[in-house]
N, C-alpha and C positions, 0 to 999 in steps of 0.2 A: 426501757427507760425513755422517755417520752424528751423531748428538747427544751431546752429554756424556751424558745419562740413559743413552743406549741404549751408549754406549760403557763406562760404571760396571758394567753388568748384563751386557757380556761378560765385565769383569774378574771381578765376582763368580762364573759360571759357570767361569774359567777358575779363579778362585781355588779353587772348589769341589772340581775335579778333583785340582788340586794336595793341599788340606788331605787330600782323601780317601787319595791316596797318603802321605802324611807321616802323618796317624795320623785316624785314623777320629774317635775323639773327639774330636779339638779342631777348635772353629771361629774360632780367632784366628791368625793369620797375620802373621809378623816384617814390619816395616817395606819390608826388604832386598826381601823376596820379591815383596812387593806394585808396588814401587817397578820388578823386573824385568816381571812381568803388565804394569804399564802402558805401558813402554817397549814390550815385546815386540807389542800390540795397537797402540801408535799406529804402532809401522812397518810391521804386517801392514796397516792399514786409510788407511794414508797419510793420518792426519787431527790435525793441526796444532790445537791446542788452546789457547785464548788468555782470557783473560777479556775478554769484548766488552763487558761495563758492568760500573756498580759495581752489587754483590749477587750475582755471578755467582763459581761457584768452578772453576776448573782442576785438572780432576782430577790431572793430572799435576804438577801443581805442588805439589799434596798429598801425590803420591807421594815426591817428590823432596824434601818437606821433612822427611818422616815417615822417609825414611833417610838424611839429612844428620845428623838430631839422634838417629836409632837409637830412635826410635818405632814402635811398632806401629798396624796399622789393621785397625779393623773397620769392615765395612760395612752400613748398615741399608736393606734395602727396606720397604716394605709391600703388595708385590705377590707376596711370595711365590717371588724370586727364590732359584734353587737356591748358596746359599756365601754369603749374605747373612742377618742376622739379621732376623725381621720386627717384634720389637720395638726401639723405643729401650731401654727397661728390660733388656732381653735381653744387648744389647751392654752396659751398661753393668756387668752381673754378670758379666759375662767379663771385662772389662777390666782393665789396672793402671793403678793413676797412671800421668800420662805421656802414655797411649794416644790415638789420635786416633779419632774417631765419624764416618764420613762417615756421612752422611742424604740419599737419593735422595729425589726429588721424591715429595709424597703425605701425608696428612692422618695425622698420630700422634696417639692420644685417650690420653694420659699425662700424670700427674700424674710427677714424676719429682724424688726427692730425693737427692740430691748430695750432701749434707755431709757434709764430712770426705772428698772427693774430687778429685781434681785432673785434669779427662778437657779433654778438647778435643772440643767438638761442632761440625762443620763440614757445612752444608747447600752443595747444587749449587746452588741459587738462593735468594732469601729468599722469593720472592713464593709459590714453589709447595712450598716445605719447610717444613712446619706443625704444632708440637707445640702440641695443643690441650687445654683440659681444661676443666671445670665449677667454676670459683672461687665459688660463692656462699656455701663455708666457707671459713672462714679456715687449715683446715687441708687443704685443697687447692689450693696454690697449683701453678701449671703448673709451675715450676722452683722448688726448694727447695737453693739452693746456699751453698758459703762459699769457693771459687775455682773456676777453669779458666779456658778461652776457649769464649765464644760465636759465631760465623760465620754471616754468612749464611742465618737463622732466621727466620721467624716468631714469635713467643711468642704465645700467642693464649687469654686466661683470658675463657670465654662463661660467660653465665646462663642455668642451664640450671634456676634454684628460683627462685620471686619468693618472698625475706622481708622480714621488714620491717628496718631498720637500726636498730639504739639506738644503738653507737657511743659514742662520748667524751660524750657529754649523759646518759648514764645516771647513776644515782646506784647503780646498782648496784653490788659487788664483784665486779669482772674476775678469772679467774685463766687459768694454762695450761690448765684444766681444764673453762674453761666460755666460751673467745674463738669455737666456732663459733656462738653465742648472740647473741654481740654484733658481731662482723665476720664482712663474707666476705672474702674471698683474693684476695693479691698475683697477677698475672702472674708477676713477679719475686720470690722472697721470698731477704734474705740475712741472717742473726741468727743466727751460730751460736759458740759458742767457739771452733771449730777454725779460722774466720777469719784469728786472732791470726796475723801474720806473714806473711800470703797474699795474691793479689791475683785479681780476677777480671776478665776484659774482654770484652765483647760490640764485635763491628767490622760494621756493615752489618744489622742486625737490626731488625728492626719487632717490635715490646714493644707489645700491645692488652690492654686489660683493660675490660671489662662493669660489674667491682663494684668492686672497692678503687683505693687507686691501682694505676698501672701497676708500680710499682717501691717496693717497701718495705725497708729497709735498716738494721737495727741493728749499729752498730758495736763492731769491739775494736781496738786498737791493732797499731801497724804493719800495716796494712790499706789497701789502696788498690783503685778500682775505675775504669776509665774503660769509656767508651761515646762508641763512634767511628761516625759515619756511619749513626747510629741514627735510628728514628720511633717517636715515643712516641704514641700514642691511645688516649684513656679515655672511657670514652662511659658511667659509671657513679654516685654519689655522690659519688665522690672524685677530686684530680686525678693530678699524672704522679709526683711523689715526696713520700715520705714516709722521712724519715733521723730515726734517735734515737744520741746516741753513747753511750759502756757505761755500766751502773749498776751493776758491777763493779769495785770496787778492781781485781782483777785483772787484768783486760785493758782496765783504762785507760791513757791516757796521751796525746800532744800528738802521734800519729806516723797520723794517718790522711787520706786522700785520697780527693778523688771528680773524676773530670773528666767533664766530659760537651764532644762536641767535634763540630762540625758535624750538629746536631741538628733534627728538628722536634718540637715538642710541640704536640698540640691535645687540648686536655681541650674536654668535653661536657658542663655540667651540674656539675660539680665546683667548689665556692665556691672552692677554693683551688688552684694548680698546685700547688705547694711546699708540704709544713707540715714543722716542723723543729719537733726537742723535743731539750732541753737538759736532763741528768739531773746532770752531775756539773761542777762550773766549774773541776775540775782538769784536764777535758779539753780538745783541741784539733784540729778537724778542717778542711781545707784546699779549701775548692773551687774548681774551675775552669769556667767556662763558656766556651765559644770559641764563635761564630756558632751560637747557638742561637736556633732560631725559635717564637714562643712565639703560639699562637692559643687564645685560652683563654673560654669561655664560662658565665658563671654563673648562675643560675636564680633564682627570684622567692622560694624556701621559705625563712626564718630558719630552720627545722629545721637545716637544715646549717651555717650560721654561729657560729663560738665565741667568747662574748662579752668571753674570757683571752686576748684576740690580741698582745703586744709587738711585732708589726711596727709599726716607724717609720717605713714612705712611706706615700705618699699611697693612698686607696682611692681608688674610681670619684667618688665627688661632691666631691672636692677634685683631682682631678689636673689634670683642665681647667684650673683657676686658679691653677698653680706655674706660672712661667717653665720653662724650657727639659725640660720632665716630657712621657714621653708621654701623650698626650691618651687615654682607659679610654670611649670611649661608651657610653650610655644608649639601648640597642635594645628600645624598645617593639614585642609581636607585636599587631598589631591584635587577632585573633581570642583572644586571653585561654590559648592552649592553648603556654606553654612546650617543652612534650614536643615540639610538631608545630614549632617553630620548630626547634629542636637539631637535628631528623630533617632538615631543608631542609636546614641548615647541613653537614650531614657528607655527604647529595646531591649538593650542589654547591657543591664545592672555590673555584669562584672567587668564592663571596662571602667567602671568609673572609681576613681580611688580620689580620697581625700586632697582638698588644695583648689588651688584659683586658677583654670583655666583660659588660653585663649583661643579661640579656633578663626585660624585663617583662612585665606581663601586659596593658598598654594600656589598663586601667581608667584612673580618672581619679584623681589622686592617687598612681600606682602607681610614679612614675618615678625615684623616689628609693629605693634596695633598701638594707634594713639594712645592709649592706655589701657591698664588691665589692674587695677588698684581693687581691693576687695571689700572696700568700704568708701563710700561718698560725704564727707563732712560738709557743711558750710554752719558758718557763726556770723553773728553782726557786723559788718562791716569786711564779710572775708578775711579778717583775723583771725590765726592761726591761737588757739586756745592752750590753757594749761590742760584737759582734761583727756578721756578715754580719744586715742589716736587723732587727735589734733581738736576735737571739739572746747568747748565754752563751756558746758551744762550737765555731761555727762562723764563719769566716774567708773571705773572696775572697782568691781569689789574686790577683798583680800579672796575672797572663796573661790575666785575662778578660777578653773586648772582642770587640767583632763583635755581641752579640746585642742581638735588640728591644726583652728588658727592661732598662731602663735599670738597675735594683737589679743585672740580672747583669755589668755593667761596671765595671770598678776608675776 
């Protein structure tokens, strides 16, 4: 029995031959066509294609869905396979709305901006289909979108620059013109106008980020995003999300959505998993957590802590002493070196168990960390909100339940 990979790269070859007789120039191929290539190859090779775990994709089933709904496919190698595009970027300036991207297994070094596009990106597996890129600006985020579907992916934003961070603690004047200065870059980046009315979904994807959060997200109205069966890991300054809702008359309004739905998050060093920023209190955004698992580790530096926080639970030194609150530990590292504790922790998987950690430096006096809150609010004017954990703009839904923070259950 031949492999999904290796069965993708006969289609493309066969596709090859095909495109070449239909017209030389073009390398995009109807839905219809593709959908016969793949039938035609599973009955030549008698190979029965199933998805055997979750993250895995059925090519055939791609096939099959991409001409049920009269979608087009392109296919992306990076091995240089003959009817295959070798960039992701490639496929995606052929494409139309609509279209679907499969991504054979193999490391893509793209930056790749989306907006104002509506594409379907579907990897054969998530573990070995890896759009990577160098997030240390902020205008290099690995995926710069405002809808589609994501499948099956890696998203993977490395540092590939050490600078230094100023971030929100600066007094400086931030503009569009001067944020590579001051941030580096989403994994995830979604802020765009064309938003308005759209929705985007990632199903099965690992979302890694080095520097920012993993996931940054400016919203407009009628907008919705879920993340299904997703892994969030940040191992950078900052934790797994960061949402602002619009500062736009325009595309405000009480009509947006985020779900995140059988989830792991493990931030590394990041004071806060969540920060939420509230701009306008005519807005209204809707979230959903459903069994998300939340492993969150935070670091000894006040550097990173905002002294504007409107979160109302408890932080690390009062959670122990609420009744029925998850208990946030106080993880002193003997040897003083935080860095080398984090690096243990993301090593080996089994010391890490659910909740909001802090790791000291095991000095004497040190055990008590300016703060250790698992979420970062601020609203207008630093007022303390009606809404989800002290915010202005943002809501839990009735649906939330199953996860380890207690803040993410209704």
């Amino acid at each position: 029995m031949r492999s999904r990979s290796d069965l993708l790269r006969r289609i493309c070859l066969f596709r090859f031959t095909a495109e070449t007789l239909i017209d030389k120039k073009c390398r995009r191929i109807s839905g219809a066509v593709l959908c016969f290539v793949s039938v035609l190859f599973l009955t030549l090779f008698c190979c029965q294609l199933k998805a055997s775990a979750q993250g895995t994709a059925d090519p055939a089933a791609v096939a099959a869905y991409a001409f049920s709904a009269g979608k087009n496919v392109l296919t992306v190698s990076s091995d240089g396979t003959p009817g295959c595009f070798v960039t992701i970027s490639e496929a995606v300036m052929a494409a139309s709305d609509g279209d679907i991207i499969v991504i054979l297994p193999g490391e893509y070094e793209e930056s790749l901006d989306l907006r104002g596009r509506d594409l379907t990106l579907w990897g054969t597996d998530s573990s070995s289909c890896i759009i990577k890129f160098d997030t240390s600006r902020y205008t290099t985020p690995v995926l710069n979108i405002s809808s589609g579907s994501f499948i099956n992916l890696t998203v993977y934003g490395y540092r590939g620059e050490t600078r230094a961070f100023n971030g929100y603690l600066s007094d400086s004047v931030i503009s569009p013109d001067n944020m590579d200065d001051y941030y580096t870059g989403y994994a995830v980046h979604i802020d765009d106008d064309s938003e308005y009315g759209r929705s985007v979904a990632f199903i099965d994807c690992n979302i890694i980020s080095e520097n920012n959060n993993c996931l940054g997200i400016g919203l407009r109205d009628r907008f919705s995003a879920s993340f299904d069966g997703c892994a969030f890991i940040s191992t950078g300054h900052a934790g797994i999300l960061y949402v602002h809702d619009p500062d736009n008359v325009l595309f405000a309004g009480q009509d947006m959505h985020l779900y995140f739905r059988n989830n792991i998050w493990k931030s590394f060093g990041g004071a806060y998993a969540v920060y939420t920023k509230s701009m306008y209190y005519g807005n209204r955004t809707e979230l959903t957590f459903q069994n998300v698992a939340a492993y969150c580790y935070a670091v000894d530096s006040e550097f990173f802590y905002a002294p504007l926080n409107v979160y109302n639970g408890p932080d690390v030194r009062v959670a122990s002493q609420v009744p029925g609150f998850y208990v946030y530990p106080v993880y002193p590292y003997a040897c003083g070196d935080s860095a080398n504790a984090l690096k243990s922790l993301r090593s080996d998987p089994s010391c890490v168990v659910p909740g909001i950690y802090y790791i000291g430096t095991g000095e004497q006096g040190s055990g008590i960390p300016f703060t250790a809150a698992p979420f970062y609010v601020t609203n207008p004017y630093d007022i303390p909100g009606a809404g989800w954990i002290g915010s202005a703009t943002f809501y839990l839904s009735g649906d939330s339940c199953g996860n380890t923070l207690w803040e993410m259950n209704r």
